[in-house]
N, C-alpha and C positions, 0 to 999 in steps of 0.2 A: 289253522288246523280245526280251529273249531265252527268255520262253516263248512267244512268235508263233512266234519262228522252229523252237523245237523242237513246238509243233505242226503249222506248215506239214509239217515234216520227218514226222510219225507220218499227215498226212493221206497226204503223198507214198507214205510207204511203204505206205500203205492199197490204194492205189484205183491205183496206178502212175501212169505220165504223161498218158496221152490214152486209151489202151488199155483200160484199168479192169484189166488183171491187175494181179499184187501184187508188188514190188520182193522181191528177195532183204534179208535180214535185214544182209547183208555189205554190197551196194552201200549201204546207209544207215549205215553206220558208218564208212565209207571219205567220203562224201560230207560228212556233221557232222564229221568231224574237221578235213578241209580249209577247212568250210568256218567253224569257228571259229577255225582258222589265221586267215587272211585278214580276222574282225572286230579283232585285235588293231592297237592302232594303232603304226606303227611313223614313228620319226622320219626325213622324207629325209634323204640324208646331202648334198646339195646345200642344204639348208638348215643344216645343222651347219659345212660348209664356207665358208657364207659368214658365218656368224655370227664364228665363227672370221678371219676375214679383216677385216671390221668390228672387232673385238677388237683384232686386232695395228696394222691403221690410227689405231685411239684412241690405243694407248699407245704407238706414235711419233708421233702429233702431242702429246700431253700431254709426253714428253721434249722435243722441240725448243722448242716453248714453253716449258719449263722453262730449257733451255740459252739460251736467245735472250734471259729477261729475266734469266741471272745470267752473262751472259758479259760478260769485260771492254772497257771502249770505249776501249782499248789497241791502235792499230794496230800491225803489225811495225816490227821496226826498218828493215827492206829498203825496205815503201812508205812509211815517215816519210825515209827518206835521198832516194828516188825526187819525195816533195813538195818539201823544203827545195830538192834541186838544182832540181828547176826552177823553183821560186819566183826561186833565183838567177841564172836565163838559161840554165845549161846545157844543151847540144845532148843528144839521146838517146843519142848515140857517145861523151861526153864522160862522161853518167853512167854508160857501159856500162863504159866503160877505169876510170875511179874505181872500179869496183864488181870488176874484175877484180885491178887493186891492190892492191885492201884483201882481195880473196880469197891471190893470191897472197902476202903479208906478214903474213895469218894473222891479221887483223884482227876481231873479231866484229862488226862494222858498219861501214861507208865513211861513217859520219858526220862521225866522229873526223878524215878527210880536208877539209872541208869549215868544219871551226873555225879551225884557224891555219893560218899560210904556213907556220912554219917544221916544224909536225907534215904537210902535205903536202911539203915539200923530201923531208924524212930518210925517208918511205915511197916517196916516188919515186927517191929513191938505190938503197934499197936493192931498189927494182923492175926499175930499169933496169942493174943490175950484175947477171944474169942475161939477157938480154938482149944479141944482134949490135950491132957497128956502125950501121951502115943503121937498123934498129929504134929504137936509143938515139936516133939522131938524130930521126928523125920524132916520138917519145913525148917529145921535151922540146920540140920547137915546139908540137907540144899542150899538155903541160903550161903552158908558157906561156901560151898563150890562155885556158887556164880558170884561173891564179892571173891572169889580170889582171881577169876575169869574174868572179869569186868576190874578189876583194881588192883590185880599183883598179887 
């Protein structure tokens, strides 16, 4: 192919365009240069770009996949506290105040509220001895309601 084109190019420069005069020796050296520029193949970069982006889509789906079949089927302790209470009747304000409790008392789970009376009594002592008048009062007739809900 590429002695077509440098013959085309030595006719051109022969016989000129249409004319029949004869092309300067320059304009054909200027012309073949460019125009072997331009056989050269060059990669879009809209193609590199998206190849590129196919690439990084694979290998975050091949990690999550990865993470999804070796993650543990360990829920937290917060939505296993959140099942138990209401498996045991508890209102969503009843688990809310339990969950504030056991925050406030430094607890790492409000589960621990939820096993005995007398490990909910001594958290909630010591909940409500920070706590007004008025407050203590309201937080033990709740308390109330949920050891009777939670323990008979």
């Amino acid at each position: 192919m590429t002695s077509l084109i440098a013959q085309s190019l030595t006719l051109l420069a022969q016989t000129g365009t249409n004319t029949g005069t004869l092309v300067p020796r320059e304009k054909l050296t200027e012309v073949s240069k460019h125009f072997n520029e331009g056989l050269r193949y060059q990669l879009p970069w809209d193609f590199l770009l998206a190849g590129l982006g196919a690439l990084i889509i694979a290998v975050a789906a091949v990690s999550l996949r990865r993470w999804w079949i070796n993650r543990q089927d360990n829920p937290s302790p917060l939505v296993l506290y959140s099942a138990i209470a209401r498996k045991a009747g508890l209102t969503w304000s009843d688990r809310f105040m339990l969950w504030r409790m056991a925050r406030a008392c430094n607890l790492s789970t409000p589960i621990a509220l939820l096993l005995a009376r007398g490990t909910l009594r001594h958290y909630a002592r010591q909940y409500a001895a920070n706590r007004s008048a008025m407050s203590r009062q309201r937080f033990s007739q709740r308390l109330s309601r949920i050891e009777s809900t939670l323990f008979g």
